[in-house]
Each structure stands twice: as structure tokens, then as C-alpha cells.
C-alpha positions in Angstrom: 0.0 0.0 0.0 1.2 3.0 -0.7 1.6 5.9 1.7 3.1 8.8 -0.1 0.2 9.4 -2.0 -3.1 11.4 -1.1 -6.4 9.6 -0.3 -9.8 10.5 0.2 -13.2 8.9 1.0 -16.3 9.6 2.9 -15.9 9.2 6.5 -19.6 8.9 7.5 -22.1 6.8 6.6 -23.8 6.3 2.7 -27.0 7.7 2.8 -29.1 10.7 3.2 -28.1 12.4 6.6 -28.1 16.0 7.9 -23.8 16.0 7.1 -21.2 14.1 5.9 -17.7 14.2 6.1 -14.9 13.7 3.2 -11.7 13.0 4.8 -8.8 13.7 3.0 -5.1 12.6 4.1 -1.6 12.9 2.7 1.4 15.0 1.8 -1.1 16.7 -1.1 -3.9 16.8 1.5 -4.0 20.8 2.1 -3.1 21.6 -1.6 -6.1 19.3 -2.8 -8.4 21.3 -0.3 -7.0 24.4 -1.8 -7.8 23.3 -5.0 -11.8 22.9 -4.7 -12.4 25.2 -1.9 -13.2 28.9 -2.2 -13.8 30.4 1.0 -17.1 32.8 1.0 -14.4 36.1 2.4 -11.9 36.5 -0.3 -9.8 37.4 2.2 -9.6 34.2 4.1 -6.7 32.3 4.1 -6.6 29.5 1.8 -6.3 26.0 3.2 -2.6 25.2 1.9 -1.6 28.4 4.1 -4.1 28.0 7.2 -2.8 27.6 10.6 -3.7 23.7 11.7 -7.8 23.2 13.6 -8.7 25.7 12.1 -12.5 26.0 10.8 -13.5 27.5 7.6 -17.0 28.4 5.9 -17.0 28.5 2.2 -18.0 26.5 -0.9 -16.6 23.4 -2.8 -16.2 24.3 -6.7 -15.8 22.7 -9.5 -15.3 23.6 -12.6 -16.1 27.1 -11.8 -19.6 25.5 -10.4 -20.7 25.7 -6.8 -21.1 21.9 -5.6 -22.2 22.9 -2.1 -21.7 25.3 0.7 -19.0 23.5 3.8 -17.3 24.0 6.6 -13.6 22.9 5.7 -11.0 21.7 9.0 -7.4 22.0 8.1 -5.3 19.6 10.1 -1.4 19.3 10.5 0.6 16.5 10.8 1.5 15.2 13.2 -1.4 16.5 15.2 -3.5 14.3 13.4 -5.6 10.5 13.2 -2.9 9.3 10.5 -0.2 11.8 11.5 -0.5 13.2 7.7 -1.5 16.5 6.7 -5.8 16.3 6.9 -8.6 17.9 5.6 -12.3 17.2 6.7 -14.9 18.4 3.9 -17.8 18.8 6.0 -21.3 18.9 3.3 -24.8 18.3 3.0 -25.5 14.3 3.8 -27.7 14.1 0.7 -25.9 10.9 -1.6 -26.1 13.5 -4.6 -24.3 16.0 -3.0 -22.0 14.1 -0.9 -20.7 11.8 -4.2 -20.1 15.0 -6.0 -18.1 16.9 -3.8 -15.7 13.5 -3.3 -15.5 13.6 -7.3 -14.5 17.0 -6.9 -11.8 16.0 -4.4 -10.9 13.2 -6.7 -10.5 14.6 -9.6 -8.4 17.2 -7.5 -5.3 14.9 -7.5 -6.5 12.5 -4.2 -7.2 8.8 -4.9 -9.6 6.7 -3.4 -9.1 5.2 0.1 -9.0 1.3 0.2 -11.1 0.0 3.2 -9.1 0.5 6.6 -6.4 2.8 4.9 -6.5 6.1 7.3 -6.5 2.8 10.1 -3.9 1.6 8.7 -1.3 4.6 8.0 -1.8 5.6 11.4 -0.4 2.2 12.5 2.2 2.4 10.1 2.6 6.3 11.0 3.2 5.1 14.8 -0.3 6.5 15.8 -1.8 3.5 17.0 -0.8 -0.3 17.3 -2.6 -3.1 15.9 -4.5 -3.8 18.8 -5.5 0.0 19.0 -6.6 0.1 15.3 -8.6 -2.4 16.2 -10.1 -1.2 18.8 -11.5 1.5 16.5 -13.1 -0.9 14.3 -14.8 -2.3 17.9 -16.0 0.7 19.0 -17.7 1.9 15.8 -19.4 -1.4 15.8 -20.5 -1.6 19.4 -23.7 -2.5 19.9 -23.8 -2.1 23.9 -22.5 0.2 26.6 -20.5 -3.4 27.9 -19.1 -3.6 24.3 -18.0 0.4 24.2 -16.4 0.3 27.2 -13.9 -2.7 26.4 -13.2 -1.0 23.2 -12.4 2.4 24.6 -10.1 0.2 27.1 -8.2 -1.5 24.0 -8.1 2.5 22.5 -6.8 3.3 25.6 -3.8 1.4 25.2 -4.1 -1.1 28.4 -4.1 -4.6 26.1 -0.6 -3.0 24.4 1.0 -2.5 27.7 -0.1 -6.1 28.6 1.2 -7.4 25.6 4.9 -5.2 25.7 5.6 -6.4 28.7 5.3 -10.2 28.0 6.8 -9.6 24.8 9.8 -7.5 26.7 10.0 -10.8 29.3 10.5 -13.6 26.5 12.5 -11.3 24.7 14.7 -11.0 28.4 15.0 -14.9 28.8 15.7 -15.3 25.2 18.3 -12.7 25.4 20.1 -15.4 28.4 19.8 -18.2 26.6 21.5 -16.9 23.3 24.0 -15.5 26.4 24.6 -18.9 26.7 24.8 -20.5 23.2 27.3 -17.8 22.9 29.7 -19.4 25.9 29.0 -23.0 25.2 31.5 -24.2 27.9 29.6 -22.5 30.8 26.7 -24.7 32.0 23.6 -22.7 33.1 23.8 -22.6 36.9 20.9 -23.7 38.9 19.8 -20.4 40.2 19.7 -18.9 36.9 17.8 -21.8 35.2 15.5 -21.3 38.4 15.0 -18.0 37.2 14.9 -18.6 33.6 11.5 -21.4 34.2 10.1 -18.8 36.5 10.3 -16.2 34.2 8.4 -18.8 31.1 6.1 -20.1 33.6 4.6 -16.5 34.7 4.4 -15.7 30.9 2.5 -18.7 30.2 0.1 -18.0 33.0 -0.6 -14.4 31.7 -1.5 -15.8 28.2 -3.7 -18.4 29.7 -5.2 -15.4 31.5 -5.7 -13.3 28.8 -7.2 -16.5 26.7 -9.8 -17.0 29.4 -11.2 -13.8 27.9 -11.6 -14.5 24.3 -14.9 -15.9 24.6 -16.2 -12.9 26.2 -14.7 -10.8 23.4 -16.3 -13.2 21.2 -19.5 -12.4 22.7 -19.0 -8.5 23.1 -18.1 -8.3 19.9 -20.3 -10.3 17.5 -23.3 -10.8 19.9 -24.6 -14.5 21.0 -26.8 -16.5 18.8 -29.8 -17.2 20.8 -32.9 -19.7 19.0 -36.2 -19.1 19.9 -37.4 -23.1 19.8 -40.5 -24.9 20.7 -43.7 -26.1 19.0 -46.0 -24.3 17.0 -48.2 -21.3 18.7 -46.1 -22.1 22.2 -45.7 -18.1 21.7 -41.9 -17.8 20.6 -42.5 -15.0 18.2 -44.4 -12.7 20.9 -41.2 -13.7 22.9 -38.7 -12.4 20.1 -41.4 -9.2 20.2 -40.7 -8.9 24.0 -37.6 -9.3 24.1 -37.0 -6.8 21.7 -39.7 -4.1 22.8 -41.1 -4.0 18.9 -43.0 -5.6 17.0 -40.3 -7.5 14.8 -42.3 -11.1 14.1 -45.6 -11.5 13.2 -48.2 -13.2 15.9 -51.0 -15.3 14.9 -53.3 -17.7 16.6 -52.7 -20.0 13.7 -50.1 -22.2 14.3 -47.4 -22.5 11.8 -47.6 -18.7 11.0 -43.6 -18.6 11.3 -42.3 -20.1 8.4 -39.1 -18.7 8.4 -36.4 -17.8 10.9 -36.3 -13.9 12.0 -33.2 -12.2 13.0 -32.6 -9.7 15.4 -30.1 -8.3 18.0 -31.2 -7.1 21.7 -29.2 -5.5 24.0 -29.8 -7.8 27.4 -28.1 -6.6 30.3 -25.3 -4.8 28.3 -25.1 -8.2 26.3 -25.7 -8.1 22.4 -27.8 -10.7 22.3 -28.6 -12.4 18.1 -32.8 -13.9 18.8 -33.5 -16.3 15.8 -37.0 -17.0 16.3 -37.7 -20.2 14.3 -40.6 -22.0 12.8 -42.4 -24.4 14.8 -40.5 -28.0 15.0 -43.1 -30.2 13.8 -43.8 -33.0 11.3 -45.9 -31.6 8.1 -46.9 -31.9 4.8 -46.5 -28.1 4.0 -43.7 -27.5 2.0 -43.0 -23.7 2.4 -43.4 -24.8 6.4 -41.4 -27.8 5.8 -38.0 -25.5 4.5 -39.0 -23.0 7.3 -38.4 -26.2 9.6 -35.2 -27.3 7.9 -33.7 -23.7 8.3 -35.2 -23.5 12.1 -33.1 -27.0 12.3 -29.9 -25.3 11.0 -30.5 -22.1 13.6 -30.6 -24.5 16.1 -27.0 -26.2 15.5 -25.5 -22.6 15.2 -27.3 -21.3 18.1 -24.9 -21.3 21.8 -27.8 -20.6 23.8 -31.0 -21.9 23.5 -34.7 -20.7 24.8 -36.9 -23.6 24.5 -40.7 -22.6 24.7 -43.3 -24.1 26.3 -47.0 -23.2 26.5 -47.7 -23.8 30.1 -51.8 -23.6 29.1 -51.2 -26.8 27.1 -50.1 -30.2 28.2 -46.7 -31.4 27.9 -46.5 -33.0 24.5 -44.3 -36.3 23.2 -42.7 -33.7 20.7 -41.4 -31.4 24.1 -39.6 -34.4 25.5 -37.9 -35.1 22.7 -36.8 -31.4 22.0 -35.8 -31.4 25.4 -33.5 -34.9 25.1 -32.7 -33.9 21.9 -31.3 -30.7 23.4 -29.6 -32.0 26.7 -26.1 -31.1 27.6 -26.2 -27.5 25.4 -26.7 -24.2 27.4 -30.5 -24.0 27.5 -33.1 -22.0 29.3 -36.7 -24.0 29.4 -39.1 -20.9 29.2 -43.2 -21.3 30.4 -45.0 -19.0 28.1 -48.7 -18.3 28.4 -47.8 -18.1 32.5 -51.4 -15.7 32.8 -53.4 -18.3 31.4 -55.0 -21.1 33.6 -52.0 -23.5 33.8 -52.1 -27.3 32.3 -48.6 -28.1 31.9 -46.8 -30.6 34.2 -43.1 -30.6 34.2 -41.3 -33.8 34.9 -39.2 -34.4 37.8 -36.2 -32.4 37.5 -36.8 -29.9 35.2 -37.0 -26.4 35.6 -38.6 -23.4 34.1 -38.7 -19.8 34.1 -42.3 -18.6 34.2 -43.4 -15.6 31.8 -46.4 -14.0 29.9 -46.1 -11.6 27.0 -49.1 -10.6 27.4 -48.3 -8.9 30.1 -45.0 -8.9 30.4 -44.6 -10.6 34.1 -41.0 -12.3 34.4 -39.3 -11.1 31.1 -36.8 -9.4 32.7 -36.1 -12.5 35.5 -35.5 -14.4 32.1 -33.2 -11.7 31.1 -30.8 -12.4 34.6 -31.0 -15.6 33.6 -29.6 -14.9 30.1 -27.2 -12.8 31.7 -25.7 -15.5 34.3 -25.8 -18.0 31.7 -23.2 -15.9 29.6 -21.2 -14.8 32.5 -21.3 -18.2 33.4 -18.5 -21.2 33.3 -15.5 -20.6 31.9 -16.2 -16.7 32.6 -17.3 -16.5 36.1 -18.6 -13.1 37.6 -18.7 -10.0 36.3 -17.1 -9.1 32.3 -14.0 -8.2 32.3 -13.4 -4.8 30.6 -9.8 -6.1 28.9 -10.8 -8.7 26.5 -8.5 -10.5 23.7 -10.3 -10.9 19.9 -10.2 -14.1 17.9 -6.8 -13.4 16.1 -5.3 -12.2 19.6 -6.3 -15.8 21.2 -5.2 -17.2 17.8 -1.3 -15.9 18.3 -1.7 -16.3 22.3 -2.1 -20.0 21.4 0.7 -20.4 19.2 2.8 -18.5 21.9 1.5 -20.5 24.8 2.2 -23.7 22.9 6.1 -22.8 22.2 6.9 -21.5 25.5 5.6 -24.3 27.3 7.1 -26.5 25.2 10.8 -24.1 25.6 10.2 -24.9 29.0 9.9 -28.8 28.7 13.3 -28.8 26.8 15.0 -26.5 29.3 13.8 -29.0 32.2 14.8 -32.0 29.8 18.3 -30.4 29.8 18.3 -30.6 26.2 19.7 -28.2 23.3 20.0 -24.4 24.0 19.5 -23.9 20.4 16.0 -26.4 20.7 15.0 -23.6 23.6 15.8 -20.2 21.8 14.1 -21.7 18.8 10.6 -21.9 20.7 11.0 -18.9 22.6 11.5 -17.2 19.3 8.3 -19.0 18.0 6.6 -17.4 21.4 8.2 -13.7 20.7 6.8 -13.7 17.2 3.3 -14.8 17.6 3.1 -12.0 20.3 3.9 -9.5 18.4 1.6 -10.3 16.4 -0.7 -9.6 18.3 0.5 -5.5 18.7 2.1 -5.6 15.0 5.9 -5.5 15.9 6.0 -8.5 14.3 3.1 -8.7 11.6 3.5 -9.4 8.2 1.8 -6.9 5.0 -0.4 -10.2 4.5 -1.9 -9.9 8.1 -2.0 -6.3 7.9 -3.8 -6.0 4.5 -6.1 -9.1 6.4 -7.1 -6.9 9.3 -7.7 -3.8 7.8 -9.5 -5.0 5.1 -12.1 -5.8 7.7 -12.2 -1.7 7.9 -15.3 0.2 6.4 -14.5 2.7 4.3 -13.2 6.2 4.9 -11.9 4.6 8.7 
């Protein structure tokens, strides 16, 4: 990618909007802005010689023709998101207006920016690390106040200075090892070689901490898949409509109204939480119901937590046993629906159900603590943690954890220096990885791919 070049793009979201923004960011930045910009006092100064944050009201042109009145921001490097001289177009949000004043910037001399690019030259400016530029990508996306927070704490820096520092101690114990290569006739002496395992076996024990967190990042990140199962008319779509405070799924004293699964994310304790409410599981001869059961079938296998319905106005039927066998051992909440109605279901021994009515609303939100503990619950006990690794962070932690346990085995074993410093190498790579010391164009291009445009 190249990085002495100017680049522009729209830094807000397509679509009709009260603004948008056109970033603009390189060494031609300011004399690109001078180029299409004609402040309304003819005075002013131009762009190119402005003093940097500065503000300034005037109109983009083109071609002698007024595209629209702006506000133009001149930024300086290195004051800046990229550390490259920055210009913010700020227009009217119509998708009209807004494509014709980035043509105008375009045909200016700027290019357009690939997805992730003004992420990614302030990584390779020294602006942010990897994890940082992540972190903006997270917090853009964030879809709860739980989810925010952990990405303003990656921002913030606090996962880097984790990382450093058990990058800077297997980079320390690697460092005495090569000592030693180096002087092959001095044997390590048992106090150092104390030293040395102490110093692998507290790293490993921080990357097995910091892995505990990846499923929580998981979760914060990309929300938990949740199915809405049960038989027909046990009341799963007025669930999905309770849960999400709309009207999202249609409800119908038919049964079999659902033929299709429906989508949609709720925020449940500060939990992004994915509902698929599914079609009734049920033998039929319908074949639009039939597909809606195959594809409630295949929600189900994706699905890590499960609400199974029941209609507790209804007996327990042959087809609720077998769901709930069929269902034993995954993470599962057994759901009474109907609760207001005069009660007909009997539960067998040992099984256990959270009462509610969507009619009027009575124990939704004790079945939202219940979501709640069952995500906090396990391998994440308590309360989130606001420091949390992503899935290519627990990826390299892996690798890392894996060669320095195994630099530890062949220390103990008394076998080949050389065998030890390869594997602790193996450990220092894969966590920088993690922070980008030690990331490869491939893996950057990867991640910042992932970008939207104009971030």
C-alpha cells in the first residue's frame, strides 16, 4: 500500500443524513483542499496556508460551479488521526451532493481510500498499534455500553501495555539463553535456570489469562446467537417481540404462522444478544413450512444458547420431551410462556422453568438475569471483564503458549540451548503479532480489510 500518496473517502455513513464528512489525508492533503475550496471572504486564508484546527466556511467548486456550501477543518501533521497532513470536507449528507463533492476531491489529485487505509497509515505512522486500530473498528461497531467500554479500554492502550511487557520478558529470557549458546562451555547454573522457568512459567500464566477472555470478546463483539425453539403457537415470536420491545415477528393464533427464521439483536443486560425466532419444530406436509423447519433446524446447530418454549396452558407433549432430550447437555433455558393463562402443563421431575407472559409482560426481565448468568457463566465467572483478547489475539496467544511451554519442557529436559531459543522465538513472534511488531503486510492488508471505508 502506498503511503506517499493522497487519499480520500467519505468518513460517514452512505446515505441521506443532515452532514457528511470527506476525509482527505496525505502530503497533497492541504493543496487538494486548496484546490476545490473557495472560501465565502476572499480574504480568508486558503487552506494550503491556514494555521492547523482551524474551521472555515466556504463553498466546494468545480469547474467554476458551486457543488455545495462547507465547513472545511485543516489539520497538520503530526497532530492528526494518520499523522498526515488532513482535511475534513464537511457537506450536506444528501448521496447526490456528498458523491459530488468527493468527485470533486478526486478529480483534485487525491485517490480513493482502500477499506481501513487512514486505520492503517496511522499504524504504520506510529499513531496506534494493531490492537489500537482495532479497537477503533470495535467501538464503531459496538452495539452495547458493555461492548463500548472494552473497546475504549483496547483504545486506551491497556491490552498493548499487557502485551509489551510479556513480549519484553521472552524477549529477556531469550536474550540469556542466546547469552549462553554464545559461551557454550559455561553450564547454566541452577539459580539462573530457576530464574529462567520462573520467568516462562509466569508468561504462560498471563496468556492463559488473557485467553480465558476470548470468549467474552467473542460475545461483546459479534453478539450471542440465541434460538427461539418450541412447538407451533407455544408463543416464541411474541417472545422475540418482547424481548426486543417492537414488533419484529408477526403473531397469529394460527399455528405454523412462522415459516421462516427472523433475525434480530437485543441488547440484554449490556449483552448483544442475536434472537432467531424459528418456525415451529413439527412434522408436516407443507412445503414452504417444511424448509421454514429445515432452516429453524440449522439455527438451532448454530445457536450457543437456547430458549426452548413451552405453553404452560397446554399439556406437555411427546414432541417437548424429545426437544428437550434432543437438546440436553447444550446451554438452555426452558421458558413457560402463556404463565397468565389457567395452567395445564406438568413438568417432569427435575426440570425447571422460568415462568413468563407476553401478554403482560410478568417475568421477562427474571429471564433476562437468567440470560445474563448463563453468559457470565463457566468458563467466565462473575462479572465481564473490561480487557478482552479478539479471535486473532487468542489465535497468536495459542501459538505463543504452545512454544513456550514446550521451551520450558526442553529446558527442564536439559536438552539443546538452540531447541529452547528456537521456541522462545516461535513465542516472541506470535506475540507480536498480536501489537504488529512483528506482523507481516499479508496480516495487515487481512485486518484492515475488515475496515469500512473512509476509517
Amino acid at each position: 500500500m502506498l503511503t506517499k500518496d493522497t487519499i480520500a473517502a467519505v468518513a460517514t455513513p452512505l446515505g441521506e443524513g443532515g452532514l457528511a464528512v470527506i476525509r482527505i489525508s496525505g502530503p497533497g492533503a492541504l493543496a487538494v483542499a486548496t484546490a476545490v475550496f473557495r472560501p465565502v471572504n476572499p480574504k480568508a486564508l486558503a487552506p494550503a496556508d491556514a494555521p492547523t484546527h482551524t474551521v472555515h466556511y466556504g463553498h466546494v467548486v468545480r469547474a467554476g460551479q458551486r457543488v455545495d456550501e462547507v465547513l472545511l477543518t485543516v489539520l497538520r501533521a503530526p497532530r492528526t488521526f494518520t499523522r498526515e497532513d488532513t482535511a475534513e470536507i464537511s457537506c450536506h449528507g444528501g448521496v447526490l451532493v456528498t458523491r459530488l463533492v468527493l468527485e470533486t476531491v478526486l478529480a483534485a489529485g487525491a485517490r480513493l481510500a482502500e477499506p481501513g487505509e487512514f486505520s492503517q497509515r496511522a499504524f504504520l505512522n506510529g499513531r496506534l498499534d494493531l490492537t489500537q486500530a482495532e479497537a477503533v473498528a470495535d467501538l464503531i461497531h459496538a452495539r452495547t455500553e458493555l461492548a463500548l467500554d472494552a473497546a475504549h479500554e483496547q483504545l486506551a492502550g491497556k491490552l498493548a501495555d499487557r502485551i509489551r511487557s510479556l513480549r519484553d520478558d521472552l524477549m529477556n529470557a531469550l536474550a540469556h539463553i542466546e547469552a549462553h549458546i554464545d559461551f557454550p562451555d559455561e553450564d547454566i547454573a541452577p539459580d539462573t535456570q530457576a530464574a529462567l522457568l520462573g520467568r516462562l512459567e509466569r508468561a504462560v500464566a498471563q496468556m492463559r489469562e488473557l485467553l480465558r477472555t476470548a470468549r467474552e470478546g467473542q460475545i461483546l463483539r459479534r453478539g450471542l446467537r440465541a434460538a427461539i425453539v418450541g412447538r407451533p403457537n407455544a408463543g416464541k415470536s411474541s417472545l422475540l417481540n418482547q424481548l426486543l420491545g417492537h414488533e419484529r415477528a408477526i403473531v397469529s393464533p394460527v399455528a405454523g404462522t412462522t415459516r421462516d427464521t427472523v433475525e434480530e439483536t437485543a441488547n440484554i443486560r449490556g449483552i448483544p444478544v442475536v434472537f432467531v425466532d424459528t418456525a415451529g419444530l413439527r412434522d408436516t406436509a407443507d412445503a414452504v413450512e417444511a424448509e421454514g423447519v429445515k432452516r429453524s433446524r440449522a439455527a438451532l446447530e448454530a445457536a450457543e444458547l437456547i430458549l426452548h418454549v413451552l405453553d404452560h396452558s397446554a399439556p406437555l407433549a411427546p414432541e417437548d420431551v424429545a426437544l428437550a432430550g434432543e437438546l440436553a447437555g447444550r446451554p438452555r433455558l426452558l421458558v413457560l410462556n402463556k404463565h397468565d393463562l389457567e395452567p395445564r402443563l406438568a413438568l417432569p421431575a427435575g426440570w425447571e422453568g422460568i415462568p413468563v407472559s407476553c401478554s403482560t409482560g410478568a417475568g421477562l426481565e427474571t429471564l433476562k438475569e437468567a440470560i445474563q448468568r448463563v453468559v457470565w457463566s463457566g468458563a467466565i465467572a462473575g462479572e465481564p471483564h473490561q480487557l478482552t483478547v479478539n479471535a486473532r489475539h487468542a489465535d497468536a496467544l495459542r501459538r505463543a503458549e504452545a512454544a513456550v511451554a514446550q521451551a520450558k519442557d526442553t529446558l527442564v529436559g536439559g536438552k539443546s540451548l538452540e531447541l529452547v531459543a528456537f521456541e522462545l522465538r516461535s513465542g516472541v513472534q506470535a506475540v507480536g503479532e498480536i501489537v504488529g511488531a512483528t506482523a507481516t503486510d499479508d496480516l495487515l492488508d487481512s485486518i484492515f480489510r475488515q475496515f469500512c471505508l473512509g476509517k
